[in-house]
PyMOL CGO cylinders between C-alpha atoms (Angstrom):
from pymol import cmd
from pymol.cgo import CYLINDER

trace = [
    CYLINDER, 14.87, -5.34, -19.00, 18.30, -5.66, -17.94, 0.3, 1, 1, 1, 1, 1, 1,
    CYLINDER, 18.30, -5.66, -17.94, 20.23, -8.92, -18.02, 0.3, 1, 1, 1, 1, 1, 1,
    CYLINDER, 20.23, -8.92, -18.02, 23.70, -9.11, -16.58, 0.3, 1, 1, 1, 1, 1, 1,
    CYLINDER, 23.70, -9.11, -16.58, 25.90, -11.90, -18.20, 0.3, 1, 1, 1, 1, 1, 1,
    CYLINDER, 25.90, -11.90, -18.20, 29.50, -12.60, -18.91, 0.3, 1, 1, 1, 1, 1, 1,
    CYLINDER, 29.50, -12.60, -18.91, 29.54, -13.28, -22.58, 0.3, 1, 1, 1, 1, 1, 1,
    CYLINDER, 29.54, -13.28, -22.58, 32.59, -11.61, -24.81, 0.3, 1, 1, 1, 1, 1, 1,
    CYLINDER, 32.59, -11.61, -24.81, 30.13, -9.06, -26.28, 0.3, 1, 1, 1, 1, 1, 1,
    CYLINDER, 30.13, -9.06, -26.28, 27.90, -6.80, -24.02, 0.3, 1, 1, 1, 1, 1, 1,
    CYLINDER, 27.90, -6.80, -24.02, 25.82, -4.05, -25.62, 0.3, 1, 1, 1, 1, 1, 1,
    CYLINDER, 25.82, -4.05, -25.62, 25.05, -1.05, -23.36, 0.3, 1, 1, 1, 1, 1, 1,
    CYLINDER, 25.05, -1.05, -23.36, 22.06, 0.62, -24.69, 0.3, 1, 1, 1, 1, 1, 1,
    CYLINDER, 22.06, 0.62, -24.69, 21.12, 4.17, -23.26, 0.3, 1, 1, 1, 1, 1, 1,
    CYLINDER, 21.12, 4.17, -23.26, 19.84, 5.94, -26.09, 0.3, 1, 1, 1, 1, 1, 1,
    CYLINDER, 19.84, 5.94, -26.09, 15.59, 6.92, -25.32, 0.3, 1, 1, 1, 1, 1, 1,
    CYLINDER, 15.59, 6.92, -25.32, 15.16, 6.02, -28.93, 0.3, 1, 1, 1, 1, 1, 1,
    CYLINDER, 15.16, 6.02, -28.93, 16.45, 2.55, -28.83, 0.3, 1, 1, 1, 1, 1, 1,
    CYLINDER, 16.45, 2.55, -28.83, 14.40, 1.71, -25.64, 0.3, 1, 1, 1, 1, 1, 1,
    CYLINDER, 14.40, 1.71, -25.64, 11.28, 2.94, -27.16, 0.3, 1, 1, 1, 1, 1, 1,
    CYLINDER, 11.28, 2.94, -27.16, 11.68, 0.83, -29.71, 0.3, 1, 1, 1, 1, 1, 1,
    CYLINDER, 11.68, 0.83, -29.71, 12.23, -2.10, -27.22, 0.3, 1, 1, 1, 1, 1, 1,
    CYLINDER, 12.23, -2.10, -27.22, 9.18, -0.89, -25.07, 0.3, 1, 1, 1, 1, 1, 1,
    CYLINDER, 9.18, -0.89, -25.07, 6.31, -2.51, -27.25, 0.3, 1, 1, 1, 1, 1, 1,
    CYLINDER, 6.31, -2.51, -27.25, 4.99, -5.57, -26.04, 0.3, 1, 1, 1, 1, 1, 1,
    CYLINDER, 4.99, -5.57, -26.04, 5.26, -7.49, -29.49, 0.3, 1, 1, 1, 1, 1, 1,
    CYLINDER, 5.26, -7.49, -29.49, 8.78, -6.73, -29.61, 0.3, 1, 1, 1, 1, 1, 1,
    CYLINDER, 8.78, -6.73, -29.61, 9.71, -7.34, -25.51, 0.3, 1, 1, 1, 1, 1, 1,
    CYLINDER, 9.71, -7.34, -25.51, 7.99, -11.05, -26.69, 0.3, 1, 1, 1, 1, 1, 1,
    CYLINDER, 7.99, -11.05, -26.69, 9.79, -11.79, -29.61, 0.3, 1, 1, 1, 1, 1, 1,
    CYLINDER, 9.79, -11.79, -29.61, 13.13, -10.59, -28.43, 0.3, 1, 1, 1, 1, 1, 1,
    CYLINDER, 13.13, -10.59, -28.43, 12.51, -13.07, -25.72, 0.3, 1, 1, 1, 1, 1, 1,
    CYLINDER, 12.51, -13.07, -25.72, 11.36, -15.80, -28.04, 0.3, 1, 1, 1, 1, 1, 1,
    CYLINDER, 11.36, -15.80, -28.04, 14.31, -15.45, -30.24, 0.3, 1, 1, 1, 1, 1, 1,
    CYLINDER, 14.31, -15.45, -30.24, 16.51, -14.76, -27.10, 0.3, 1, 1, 1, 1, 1, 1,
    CYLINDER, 16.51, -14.76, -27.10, 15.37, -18.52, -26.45, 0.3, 1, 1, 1, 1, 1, 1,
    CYLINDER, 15.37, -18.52, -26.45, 16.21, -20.21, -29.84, 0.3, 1, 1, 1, 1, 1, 1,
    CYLINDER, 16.21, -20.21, -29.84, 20.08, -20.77, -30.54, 0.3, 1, 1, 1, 1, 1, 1,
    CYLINDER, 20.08, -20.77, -30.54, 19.26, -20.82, -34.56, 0.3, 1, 1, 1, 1, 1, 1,
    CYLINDER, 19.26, -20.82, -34.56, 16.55, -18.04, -34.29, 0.3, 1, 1, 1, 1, 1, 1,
    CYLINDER, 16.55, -18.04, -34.29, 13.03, -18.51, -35.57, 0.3, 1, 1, 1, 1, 1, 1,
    CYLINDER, 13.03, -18.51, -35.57, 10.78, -16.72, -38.92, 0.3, 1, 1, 1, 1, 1, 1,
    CYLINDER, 10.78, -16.72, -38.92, 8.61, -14.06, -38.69, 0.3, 1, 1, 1, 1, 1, 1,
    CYLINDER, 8.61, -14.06, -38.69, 6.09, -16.75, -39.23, 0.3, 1, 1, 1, 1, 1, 1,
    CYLINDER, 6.09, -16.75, -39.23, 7.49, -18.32, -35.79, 0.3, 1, 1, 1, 1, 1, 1,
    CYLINDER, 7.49, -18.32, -35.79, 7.64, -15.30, -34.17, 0.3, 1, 1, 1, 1, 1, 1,
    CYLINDER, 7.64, -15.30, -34.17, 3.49, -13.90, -34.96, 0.3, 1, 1, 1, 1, 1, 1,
    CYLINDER, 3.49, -13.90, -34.96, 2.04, -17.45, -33.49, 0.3, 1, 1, 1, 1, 1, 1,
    CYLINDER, 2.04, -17.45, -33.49, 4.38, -16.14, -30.48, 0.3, 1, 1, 1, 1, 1, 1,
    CYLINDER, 4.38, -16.14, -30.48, 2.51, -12.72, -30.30, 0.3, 1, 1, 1, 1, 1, 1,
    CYLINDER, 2.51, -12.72, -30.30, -0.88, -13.11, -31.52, 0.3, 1, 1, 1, 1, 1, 1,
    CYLINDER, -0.88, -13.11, -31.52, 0.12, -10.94, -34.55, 0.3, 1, 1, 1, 1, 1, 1,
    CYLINDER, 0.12, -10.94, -34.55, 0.38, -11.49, -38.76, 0.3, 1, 1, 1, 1, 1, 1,
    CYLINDER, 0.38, -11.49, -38.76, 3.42, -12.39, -40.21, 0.3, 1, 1, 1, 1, 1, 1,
    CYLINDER, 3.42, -12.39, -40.21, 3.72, -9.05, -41.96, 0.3, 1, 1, 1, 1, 1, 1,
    CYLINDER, 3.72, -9.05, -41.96, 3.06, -6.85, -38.74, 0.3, 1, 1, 1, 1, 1, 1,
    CYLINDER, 3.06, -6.85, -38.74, 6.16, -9.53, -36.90, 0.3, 1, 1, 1, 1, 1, 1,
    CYLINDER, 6.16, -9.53, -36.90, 8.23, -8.48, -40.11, 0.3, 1, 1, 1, 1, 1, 1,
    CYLINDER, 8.23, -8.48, -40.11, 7.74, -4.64, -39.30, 0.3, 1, 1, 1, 1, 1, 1,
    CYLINDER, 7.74, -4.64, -39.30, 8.58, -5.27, -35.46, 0.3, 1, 1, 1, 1, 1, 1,
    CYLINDER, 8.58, -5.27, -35.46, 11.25, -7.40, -36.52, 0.3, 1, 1, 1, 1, 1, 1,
    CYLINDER, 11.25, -7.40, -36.52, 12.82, -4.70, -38.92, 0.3, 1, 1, 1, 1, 1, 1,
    CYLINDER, 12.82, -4.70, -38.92, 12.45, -1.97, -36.54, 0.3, 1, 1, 1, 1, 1, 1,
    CYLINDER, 12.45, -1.97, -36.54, 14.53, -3.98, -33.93, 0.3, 1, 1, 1, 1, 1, 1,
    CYLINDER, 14.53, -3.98, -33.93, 17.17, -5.00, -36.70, 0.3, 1, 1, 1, 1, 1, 1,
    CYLINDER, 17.17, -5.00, -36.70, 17.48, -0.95, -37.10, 0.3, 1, 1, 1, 1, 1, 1,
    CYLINDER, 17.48, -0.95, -37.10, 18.94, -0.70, -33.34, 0.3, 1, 1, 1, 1, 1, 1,
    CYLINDER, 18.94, -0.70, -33.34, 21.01, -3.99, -34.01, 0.3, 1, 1, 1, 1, 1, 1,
    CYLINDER, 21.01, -3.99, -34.01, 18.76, -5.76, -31.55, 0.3, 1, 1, 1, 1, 1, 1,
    CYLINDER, 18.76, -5.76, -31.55, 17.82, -9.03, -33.88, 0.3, 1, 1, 1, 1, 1, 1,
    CYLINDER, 17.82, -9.03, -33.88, 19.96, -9.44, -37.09, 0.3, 1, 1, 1, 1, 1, 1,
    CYLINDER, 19.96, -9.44, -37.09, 19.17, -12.44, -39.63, 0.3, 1, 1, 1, 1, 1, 1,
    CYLINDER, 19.17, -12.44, -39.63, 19.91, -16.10, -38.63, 0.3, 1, 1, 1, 1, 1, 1,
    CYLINDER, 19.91, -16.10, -38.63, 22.31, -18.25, -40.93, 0.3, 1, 1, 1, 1, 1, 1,
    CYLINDER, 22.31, -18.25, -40.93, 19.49, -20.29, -43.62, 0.3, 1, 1, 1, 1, 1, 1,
    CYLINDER, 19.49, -20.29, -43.62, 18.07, -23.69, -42.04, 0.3, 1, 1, 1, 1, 1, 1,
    CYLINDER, 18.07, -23.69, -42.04, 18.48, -24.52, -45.81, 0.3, 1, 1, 1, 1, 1, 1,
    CYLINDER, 18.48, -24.52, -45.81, 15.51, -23.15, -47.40, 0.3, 1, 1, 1, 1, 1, 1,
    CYLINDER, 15.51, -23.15, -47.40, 16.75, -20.16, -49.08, 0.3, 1, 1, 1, 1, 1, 1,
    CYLINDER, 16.75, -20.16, -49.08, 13.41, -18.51, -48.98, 0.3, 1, 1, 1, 1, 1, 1,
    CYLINDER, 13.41, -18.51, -48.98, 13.34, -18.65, -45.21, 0.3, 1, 1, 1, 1, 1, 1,
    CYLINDER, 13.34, -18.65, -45.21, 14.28, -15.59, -43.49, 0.3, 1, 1, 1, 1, 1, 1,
    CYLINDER, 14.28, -15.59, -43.49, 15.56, -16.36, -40.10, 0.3, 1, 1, 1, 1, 1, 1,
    CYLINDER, 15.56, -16.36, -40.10, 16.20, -13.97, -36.99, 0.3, 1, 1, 1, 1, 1, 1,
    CYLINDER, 16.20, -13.97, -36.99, 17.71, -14.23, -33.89, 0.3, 1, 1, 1, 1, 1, 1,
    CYLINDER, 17.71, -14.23, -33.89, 19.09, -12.11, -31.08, 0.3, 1, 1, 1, 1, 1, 1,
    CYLINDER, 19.09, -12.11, -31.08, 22.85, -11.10, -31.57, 0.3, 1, 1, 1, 1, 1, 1,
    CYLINDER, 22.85, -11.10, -31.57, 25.27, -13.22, -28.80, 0.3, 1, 1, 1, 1, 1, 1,
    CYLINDER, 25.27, -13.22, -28.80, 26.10, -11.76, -25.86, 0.3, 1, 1, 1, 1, 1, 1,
    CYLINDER, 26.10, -11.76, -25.86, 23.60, -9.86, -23.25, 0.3, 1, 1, 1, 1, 1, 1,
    CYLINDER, 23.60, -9.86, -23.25, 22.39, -6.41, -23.26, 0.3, 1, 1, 1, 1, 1, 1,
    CYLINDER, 22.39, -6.41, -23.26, 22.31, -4.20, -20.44, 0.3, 1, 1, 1, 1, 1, 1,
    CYLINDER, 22.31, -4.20, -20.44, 19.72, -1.75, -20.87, 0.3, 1, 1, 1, 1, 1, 1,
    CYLINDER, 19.72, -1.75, -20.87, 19.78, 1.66, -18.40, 0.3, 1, 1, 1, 1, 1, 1,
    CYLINDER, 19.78, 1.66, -18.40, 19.38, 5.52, -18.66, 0.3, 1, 1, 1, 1, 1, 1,
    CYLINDER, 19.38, 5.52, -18.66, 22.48, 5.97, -16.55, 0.3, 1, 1, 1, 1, 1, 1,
    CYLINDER, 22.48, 5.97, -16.55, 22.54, 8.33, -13.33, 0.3, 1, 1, 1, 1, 1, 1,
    CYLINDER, 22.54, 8.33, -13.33, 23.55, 11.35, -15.43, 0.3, 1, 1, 1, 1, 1, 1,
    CYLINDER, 23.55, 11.35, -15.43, 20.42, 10.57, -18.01, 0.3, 1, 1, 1, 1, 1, 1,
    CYLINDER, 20.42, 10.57, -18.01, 18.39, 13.54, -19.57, 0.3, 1, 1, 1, 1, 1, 1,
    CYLINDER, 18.39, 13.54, -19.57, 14.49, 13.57, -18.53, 0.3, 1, 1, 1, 1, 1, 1,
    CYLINDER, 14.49, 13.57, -18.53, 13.91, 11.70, -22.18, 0.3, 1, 1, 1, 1, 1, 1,
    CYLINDER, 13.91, 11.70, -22.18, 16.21, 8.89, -21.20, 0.3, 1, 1, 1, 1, 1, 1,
    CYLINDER, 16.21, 8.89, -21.20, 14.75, 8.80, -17.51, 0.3, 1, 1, 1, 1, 1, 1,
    CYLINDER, 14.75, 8.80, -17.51, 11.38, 8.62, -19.56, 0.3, 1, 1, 1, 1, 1, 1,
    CYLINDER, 11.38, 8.62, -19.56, 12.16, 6.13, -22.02, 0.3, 1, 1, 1, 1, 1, 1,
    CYLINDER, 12.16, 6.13, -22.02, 13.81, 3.48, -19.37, 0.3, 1, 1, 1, 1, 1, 1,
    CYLINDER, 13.81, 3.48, -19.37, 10.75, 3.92, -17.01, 0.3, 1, 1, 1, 1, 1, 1,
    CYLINDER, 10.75, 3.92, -17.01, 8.46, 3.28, -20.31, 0.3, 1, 1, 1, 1, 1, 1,
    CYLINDER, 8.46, 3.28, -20.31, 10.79, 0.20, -20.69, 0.3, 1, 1, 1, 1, 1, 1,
    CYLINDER, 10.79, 0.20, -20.69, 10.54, -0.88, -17.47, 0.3, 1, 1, 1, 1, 1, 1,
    CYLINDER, 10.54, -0.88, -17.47, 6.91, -0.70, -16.85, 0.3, 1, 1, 1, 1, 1, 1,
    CYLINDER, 6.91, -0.70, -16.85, 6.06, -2.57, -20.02, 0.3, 1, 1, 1, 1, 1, 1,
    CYLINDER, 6.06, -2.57, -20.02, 8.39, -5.86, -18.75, 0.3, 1, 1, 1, 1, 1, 1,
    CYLINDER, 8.39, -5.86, -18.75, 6.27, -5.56, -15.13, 0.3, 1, 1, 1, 1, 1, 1,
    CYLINDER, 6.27, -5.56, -15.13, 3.23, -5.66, -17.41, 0.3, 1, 1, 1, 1, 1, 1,
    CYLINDER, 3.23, -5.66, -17.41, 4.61, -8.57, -18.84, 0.3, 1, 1, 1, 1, 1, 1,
    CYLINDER, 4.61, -8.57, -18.84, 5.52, -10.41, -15.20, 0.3, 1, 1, 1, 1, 1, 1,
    CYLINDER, 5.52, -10.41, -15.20, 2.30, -9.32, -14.10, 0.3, 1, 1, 1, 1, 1, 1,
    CYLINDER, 2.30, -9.32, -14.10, 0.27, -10.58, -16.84, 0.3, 1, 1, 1, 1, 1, 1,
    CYLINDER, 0.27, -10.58, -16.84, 2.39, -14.10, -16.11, 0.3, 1, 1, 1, 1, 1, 1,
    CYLINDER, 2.39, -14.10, -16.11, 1.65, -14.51, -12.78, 0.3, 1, 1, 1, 1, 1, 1,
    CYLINDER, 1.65, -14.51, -12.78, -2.20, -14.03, -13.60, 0.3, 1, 1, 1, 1, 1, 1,
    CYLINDER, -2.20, -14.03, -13.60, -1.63, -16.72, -16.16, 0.3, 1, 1, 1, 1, 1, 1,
    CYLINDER, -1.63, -16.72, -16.16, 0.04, -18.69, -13.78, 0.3, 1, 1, 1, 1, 1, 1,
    CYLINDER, 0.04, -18.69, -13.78, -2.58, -18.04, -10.86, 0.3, 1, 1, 1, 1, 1, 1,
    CYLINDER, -2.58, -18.04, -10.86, -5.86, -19.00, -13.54, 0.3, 1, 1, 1, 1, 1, 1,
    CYLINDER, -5.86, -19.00, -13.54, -4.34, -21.95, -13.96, 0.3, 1, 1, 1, 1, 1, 1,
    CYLINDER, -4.34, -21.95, -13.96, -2.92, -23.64, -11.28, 0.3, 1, 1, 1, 1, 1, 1,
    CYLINDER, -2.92, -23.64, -11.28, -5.20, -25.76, -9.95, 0.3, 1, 1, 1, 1, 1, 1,
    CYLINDER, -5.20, -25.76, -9.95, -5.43, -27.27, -13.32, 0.3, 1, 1, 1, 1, 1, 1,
    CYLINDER, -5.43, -27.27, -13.32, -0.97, -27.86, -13.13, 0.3, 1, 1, 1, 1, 1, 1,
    CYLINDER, -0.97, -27.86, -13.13, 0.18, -31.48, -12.14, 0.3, 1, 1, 1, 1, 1, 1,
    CYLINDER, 0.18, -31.48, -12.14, 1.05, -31.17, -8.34, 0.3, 1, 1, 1, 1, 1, 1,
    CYLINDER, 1.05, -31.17, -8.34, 4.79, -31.46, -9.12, 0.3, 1, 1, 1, 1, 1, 1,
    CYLINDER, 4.79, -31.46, -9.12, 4.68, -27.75, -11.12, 0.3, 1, 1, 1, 1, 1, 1,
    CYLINDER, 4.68, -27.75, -11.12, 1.85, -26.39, -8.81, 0.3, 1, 1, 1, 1, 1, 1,
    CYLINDER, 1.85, -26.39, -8.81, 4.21, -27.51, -5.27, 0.3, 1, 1, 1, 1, 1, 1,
    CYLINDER, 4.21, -27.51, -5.27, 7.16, -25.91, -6.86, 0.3, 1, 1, 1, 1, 1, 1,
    CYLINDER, 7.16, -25.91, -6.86, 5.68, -22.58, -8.29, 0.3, 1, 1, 1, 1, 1, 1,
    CYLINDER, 5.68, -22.58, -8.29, 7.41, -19.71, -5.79, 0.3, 1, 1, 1, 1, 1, 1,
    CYLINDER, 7.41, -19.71, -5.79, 6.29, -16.25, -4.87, 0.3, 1, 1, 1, 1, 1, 1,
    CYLINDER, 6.29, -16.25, -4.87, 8.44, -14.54, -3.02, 0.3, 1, 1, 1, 1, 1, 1,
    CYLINDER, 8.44, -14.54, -3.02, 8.98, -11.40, -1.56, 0.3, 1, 1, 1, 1, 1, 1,
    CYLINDER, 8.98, -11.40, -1.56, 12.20, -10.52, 0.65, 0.3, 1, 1, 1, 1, 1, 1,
    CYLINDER, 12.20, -10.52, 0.65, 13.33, -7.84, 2.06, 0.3, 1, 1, 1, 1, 1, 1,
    CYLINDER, 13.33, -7.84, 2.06, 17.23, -7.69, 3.57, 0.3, 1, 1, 1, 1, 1, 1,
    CYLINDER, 17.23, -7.69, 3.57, 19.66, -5.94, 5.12, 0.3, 1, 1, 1, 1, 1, 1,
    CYLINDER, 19.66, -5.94, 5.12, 22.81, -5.67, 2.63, 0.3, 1, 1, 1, 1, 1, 1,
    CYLINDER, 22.81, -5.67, 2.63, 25.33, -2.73, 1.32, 0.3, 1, 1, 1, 1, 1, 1,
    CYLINDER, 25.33, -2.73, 1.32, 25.96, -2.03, -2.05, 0.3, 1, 1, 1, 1, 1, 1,
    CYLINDER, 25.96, -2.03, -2.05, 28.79, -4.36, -2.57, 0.3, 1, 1, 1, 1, 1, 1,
    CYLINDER, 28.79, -4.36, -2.57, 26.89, -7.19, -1.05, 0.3, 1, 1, 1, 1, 1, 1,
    CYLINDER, 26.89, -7.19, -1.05, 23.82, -6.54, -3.03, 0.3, 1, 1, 1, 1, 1, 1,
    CYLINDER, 23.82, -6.54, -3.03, 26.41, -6.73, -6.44, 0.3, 1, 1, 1, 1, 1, 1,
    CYLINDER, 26.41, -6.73, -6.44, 27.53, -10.54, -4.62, 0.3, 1, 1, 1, 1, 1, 1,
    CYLINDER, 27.53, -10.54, -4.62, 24.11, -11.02, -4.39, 0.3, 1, 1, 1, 1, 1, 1,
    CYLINDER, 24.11, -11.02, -4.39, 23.16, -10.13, -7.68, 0.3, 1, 1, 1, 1, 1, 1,
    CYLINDER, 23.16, -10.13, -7.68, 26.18, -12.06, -9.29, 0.3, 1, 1, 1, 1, 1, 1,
    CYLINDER, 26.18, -12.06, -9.29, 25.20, -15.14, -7.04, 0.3, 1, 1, 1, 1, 1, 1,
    CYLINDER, 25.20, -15.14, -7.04, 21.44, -15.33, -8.53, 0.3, 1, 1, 1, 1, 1, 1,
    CYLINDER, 21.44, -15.33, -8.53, 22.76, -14.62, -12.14, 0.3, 1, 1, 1, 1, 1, 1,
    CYLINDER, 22.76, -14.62, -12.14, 25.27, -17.58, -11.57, 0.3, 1, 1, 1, 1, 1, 1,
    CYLINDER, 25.27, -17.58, -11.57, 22.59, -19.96, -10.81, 0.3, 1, 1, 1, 1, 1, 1,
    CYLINDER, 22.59, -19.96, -10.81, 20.75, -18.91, -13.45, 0.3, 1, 1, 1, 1, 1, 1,
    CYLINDER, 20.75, -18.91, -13.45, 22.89, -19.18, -16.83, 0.3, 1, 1, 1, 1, 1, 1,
    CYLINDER, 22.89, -19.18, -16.83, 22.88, -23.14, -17.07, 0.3, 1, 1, 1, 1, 1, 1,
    CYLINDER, 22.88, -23.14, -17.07, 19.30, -23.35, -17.42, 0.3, 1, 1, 1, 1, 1, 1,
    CYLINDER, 19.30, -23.35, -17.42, 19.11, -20.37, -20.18, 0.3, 1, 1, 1, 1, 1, 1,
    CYLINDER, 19.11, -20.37, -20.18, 17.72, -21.98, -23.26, 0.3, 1, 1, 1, 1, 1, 1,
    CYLINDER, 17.72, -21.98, -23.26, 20.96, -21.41, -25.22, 0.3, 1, 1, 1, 1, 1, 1,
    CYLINDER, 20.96, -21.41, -25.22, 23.40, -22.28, -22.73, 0.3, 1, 1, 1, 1, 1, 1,
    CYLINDER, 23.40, -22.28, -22.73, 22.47, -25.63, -21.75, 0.3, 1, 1, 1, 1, 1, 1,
    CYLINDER, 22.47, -25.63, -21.75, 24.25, -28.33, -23.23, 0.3, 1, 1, 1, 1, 1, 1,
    CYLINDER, 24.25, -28.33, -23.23, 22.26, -31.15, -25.16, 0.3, 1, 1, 1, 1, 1, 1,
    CYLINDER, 22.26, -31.15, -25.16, 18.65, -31.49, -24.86, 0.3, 1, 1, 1, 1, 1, 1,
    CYLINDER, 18.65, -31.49, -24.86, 16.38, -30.34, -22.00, 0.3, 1, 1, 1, 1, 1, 1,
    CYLINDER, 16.38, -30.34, -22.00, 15.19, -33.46, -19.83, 0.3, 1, 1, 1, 1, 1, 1,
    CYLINDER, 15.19, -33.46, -19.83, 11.61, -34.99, -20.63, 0.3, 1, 1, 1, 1, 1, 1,
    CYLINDER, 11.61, -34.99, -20.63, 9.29, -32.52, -19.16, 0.3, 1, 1, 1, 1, 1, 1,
    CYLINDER, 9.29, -32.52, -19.16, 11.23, -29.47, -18.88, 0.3, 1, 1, 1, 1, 1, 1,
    CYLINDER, 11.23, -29.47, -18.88, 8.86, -26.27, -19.26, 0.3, 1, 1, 1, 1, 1, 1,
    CYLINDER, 8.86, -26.27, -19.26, 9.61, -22.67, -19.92, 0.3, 1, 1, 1, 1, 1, 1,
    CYLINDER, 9.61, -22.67, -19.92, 9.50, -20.88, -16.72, 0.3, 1, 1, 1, 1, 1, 1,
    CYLINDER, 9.50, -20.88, -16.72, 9.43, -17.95, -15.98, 0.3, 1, 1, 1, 1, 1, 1,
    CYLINDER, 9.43, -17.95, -15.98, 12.29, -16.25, -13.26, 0.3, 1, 1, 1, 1, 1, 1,
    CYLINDER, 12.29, -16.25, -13.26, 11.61, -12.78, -12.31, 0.3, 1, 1, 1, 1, 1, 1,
    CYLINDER, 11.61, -12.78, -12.31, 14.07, -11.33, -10.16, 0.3, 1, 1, 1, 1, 1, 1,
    CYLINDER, 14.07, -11.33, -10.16, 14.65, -7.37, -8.91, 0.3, 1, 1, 1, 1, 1, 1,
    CYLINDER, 14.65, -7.37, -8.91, 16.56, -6.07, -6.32, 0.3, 1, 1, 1, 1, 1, 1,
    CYLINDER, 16.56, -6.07, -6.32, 15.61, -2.29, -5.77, 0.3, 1, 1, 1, 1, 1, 1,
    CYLINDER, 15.61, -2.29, -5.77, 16.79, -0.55, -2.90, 0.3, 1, 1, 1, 1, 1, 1,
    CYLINDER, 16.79, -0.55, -2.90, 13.96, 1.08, -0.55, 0.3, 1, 1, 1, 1, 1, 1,
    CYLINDER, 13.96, 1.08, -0.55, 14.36, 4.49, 1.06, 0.3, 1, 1, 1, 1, 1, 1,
]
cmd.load_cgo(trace, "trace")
């Protein structure tokens, strides 16, 4: 839902429309998919991604181009091609603490439907396992951590994680992946407890 990155252009978004619109799970996948892809992908591309038509991608895809959340891709050449990708720069998705009960709403909407999305990964992940080659199945991690920290050591924290993170994000590394590299998955939340 939220993804914390220093790039020049940073989109806030607080408004419960726009995070309804980001709540359905065809549009959380091809966000991500196109999120992925430095020159962006088709609608074509983006249905074999989410188990939908071409047409019904199109209307997902439109409706995110609305909120500025995809916009159309430079051509790959073929002028009938209409590409899409995600803007550059991160977005930073949250009601705020002074939200309205429809903002509250919406972001908890949004939320839930990317824990969906983690859950329904790790049950993936769990089916198949013992099927993985030992070197993916000895290096999968669950983990779950509680600490000690304040608030500006949890922001270190957070910052720290992030950091590691950025030079494996699919359009941030330089050159080609190495033979073998897979898509994986990193799900990381820090919520304070009560």
């Amino acid at each position: 839902m939220t993804e914390a990155r220093s790039d020049s252009r940073r989109m806030t978004i607080s408004d419960p429309q726009v995070m309804r619109a980001m709540a359905h799970p065809a549009r959380i996948a091809i966000m991500e998919y196109l999120n992925s892809r430095e020159a962006g992908g088709t609608a074509t591309e983006c249905a074999e991604i989410v188990g939908l038509s071409p047409s019904a991608t199109s209307y997902h895809l439109r409706a995110l181009a609305k909120f500025g959340l995809v916009e159309q891709a430079p051509s790959r050449g073929d002028a009938r091609e209409r590409l899409w990708r995600v803007p550059s720069g991160s977005v930073l998705v949250e009601a705020g603490r002074d939200a309205g009960p429809e903002a509250r709403a919406a972001e908890q909407a949004l939320v839930e439907a990317h824990a969906v999305r983690a859950m329904e990964r790790t049950r993936d992940w769990l089916r198949r396992a013992g099927d993985e080659p030992a070197e993916w199945y000895d290096t999968a991690l669950f983990t779950d951590t509680l600490v000690l920290l304040t608030a500006e050591e949890l922001a270190e924290l957070n910052e720290a994680v992030l950091a590691l993170l950025r030079p494996y994000h699919p359009r941030r590394r330089q050159g080609e992946p190495p033979p073998g590299a897979r898509t994986v998955a990193v799900q990381y939340r820090t919520v304070p407890l009560a």
